[in-house]
ZAFIRO-981861 format. One record per residue: z, y, x of N, C-alpha, C, O in turn; residue number from 1; residue in three letters. Coordinates in steps of 0.2 Angstrom, whole numbers. Last residue first. Layout:
<sites>
SITE     nz     ny     nx    caz    cay    cax     cz     cy     cx     oz     oy     ox  resi  resn
SITE      Z      Y      X      Z      Y      X      Z      Y      X      Z      Y      X   NUM   ALA
...
</sites>
This chain:
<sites>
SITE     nz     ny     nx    caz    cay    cax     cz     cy     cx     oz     oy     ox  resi  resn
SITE    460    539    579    465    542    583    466    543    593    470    546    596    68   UNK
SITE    450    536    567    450    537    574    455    541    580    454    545    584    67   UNK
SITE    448    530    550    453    536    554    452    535    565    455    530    567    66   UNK
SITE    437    531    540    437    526    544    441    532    550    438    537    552    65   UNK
SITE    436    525    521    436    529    526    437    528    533    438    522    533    64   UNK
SITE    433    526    504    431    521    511    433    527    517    431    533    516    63   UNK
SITE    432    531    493    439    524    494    437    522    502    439    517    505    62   UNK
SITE    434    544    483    431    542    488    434    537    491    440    538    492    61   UNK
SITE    438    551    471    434    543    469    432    542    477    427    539    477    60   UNK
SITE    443    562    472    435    565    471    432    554    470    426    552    470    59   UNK
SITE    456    560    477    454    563    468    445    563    465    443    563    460    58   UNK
SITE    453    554    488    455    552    483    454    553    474    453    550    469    57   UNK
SITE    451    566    497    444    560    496    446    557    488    443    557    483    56   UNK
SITE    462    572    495    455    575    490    450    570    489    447    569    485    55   UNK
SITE    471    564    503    472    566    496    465    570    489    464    570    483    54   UNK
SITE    463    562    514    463    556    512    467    558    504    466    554    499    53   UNK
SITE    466    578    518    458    574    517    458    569    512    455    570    507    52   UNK
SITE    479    579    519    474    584    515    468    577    513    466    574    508    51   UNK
SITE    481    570    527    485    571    523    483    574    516    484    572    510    50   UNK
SITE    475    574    538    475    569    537    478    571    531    475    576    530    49   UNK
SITE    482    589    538    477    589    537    474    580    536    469    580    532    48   UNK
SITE    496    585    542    494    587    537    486    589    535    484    591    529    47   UNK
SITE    495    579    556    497    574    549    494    578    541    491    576    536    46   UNK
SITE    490    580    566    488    586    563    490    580    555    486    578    551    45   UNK
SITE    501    576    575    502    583    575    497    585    568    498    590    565    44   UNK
SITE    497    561    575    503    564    571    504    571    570    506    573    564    43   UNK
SITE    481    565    582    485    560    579    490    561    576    488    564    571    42   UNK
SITE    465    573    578    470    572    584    477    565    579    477    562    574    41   UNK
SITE    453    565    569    456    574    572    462    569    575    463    563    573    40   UNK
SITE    438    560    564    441    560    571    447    566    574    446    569    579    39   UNK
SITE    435    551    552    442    556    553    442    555    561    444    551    563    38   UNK
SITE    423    550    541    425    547    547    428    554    551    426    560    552    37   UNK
SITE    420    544    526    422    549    527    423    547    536    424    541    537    36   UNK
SITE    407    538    515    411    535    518    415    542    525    410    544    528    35   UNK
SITE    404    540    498    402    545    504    408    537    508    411    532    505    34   UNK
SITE    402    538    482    401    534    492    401    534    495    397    530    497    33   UNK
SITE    406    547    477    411    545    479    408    536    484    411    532    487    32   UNK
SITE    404    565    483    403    559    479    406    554    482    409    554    488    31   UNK
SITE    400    577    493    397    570    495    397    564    490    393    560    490    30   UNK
SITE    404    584    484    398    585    487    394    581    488    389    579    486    29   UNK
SITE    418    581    485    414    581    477    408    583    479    406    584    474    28   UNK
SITE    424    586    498    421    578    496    419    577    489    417    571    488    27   UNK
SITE    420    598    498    415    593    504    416    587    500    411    583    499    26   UNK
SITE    428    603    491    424    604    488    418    598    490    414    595    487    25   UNK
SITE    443    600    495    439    596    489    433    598    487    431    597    482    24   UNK
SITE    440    604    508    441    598    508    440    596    501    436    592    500    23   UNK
SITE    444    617    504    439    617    508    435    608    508    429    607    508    22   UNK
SITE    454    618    495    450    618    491    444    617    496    439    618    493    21   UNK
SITE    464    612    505    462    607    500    457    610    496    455    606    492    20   UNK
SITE    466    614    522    462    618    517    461    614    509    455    613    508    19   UNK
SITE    464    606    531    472    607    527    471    613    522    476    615    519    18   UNK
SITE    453    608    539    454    603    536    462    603    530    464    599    526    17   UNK
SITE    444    624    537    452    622    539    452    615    535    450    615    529    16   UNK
SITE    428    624    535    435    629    535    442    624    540    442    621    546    15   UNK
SITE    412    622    533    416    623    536    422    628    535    422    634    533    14   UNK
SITE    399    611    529    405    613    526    409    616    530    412    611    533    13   UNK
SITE    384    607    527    389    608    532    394    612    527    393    616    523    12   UNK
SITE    371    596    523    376    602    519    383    599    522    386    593    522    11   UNK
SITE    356    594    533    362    592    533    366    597    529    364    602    530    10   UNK
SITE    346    600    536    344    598    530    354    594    528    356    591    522     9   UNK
SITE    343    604    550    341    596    548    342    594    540    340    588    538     8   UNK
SITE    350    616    549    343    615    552    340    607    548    336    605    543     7   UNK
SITE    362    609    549    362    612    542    354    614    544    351    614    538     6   UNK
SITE    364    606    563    366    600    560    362    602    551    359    597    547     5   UNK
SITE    363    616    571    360    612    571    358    606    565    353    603    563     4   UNK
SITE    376    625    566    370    624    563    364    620    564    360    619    559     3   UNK
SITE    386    614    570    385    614    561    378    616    561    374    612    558     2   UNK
SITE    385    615    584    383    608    581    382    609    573    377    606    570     1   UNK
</sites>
């Protein structure tokens, strides 16, 4: 799917969501109107929720939408 997705002119980012330099790069990419949408698993992957919603933050990002 990334490459499909990076064919379309889409900027794919891939690493480890618990990765904070992988995750602050994607969300100063996107800026701070990105709207982010979280579909990883629930309590198990805390620390990656964790990550994200702390970089979205640094990078001015305020909208997000968690899918559990």
């Amino acid at each position: 799917p990334a490459t499909k997705l990076a064919q379309q002119g889409v900027q794919v980012f891939t690493g480890d969501a618990c990765d904070a330099s992988v995750v602050a790069a994607a969300c100063r990419a996107a800026g701070p109107d990105a709207l982010i949408i979280s579909t990883m698993g629930g309590a198990q992957d805390y620390l990656a929720h964790r990550t994200v919603i702390d970089e979205a933050e640094k990078a001015g990002i305020s909208r997000m939408i968690m899918v559990n």
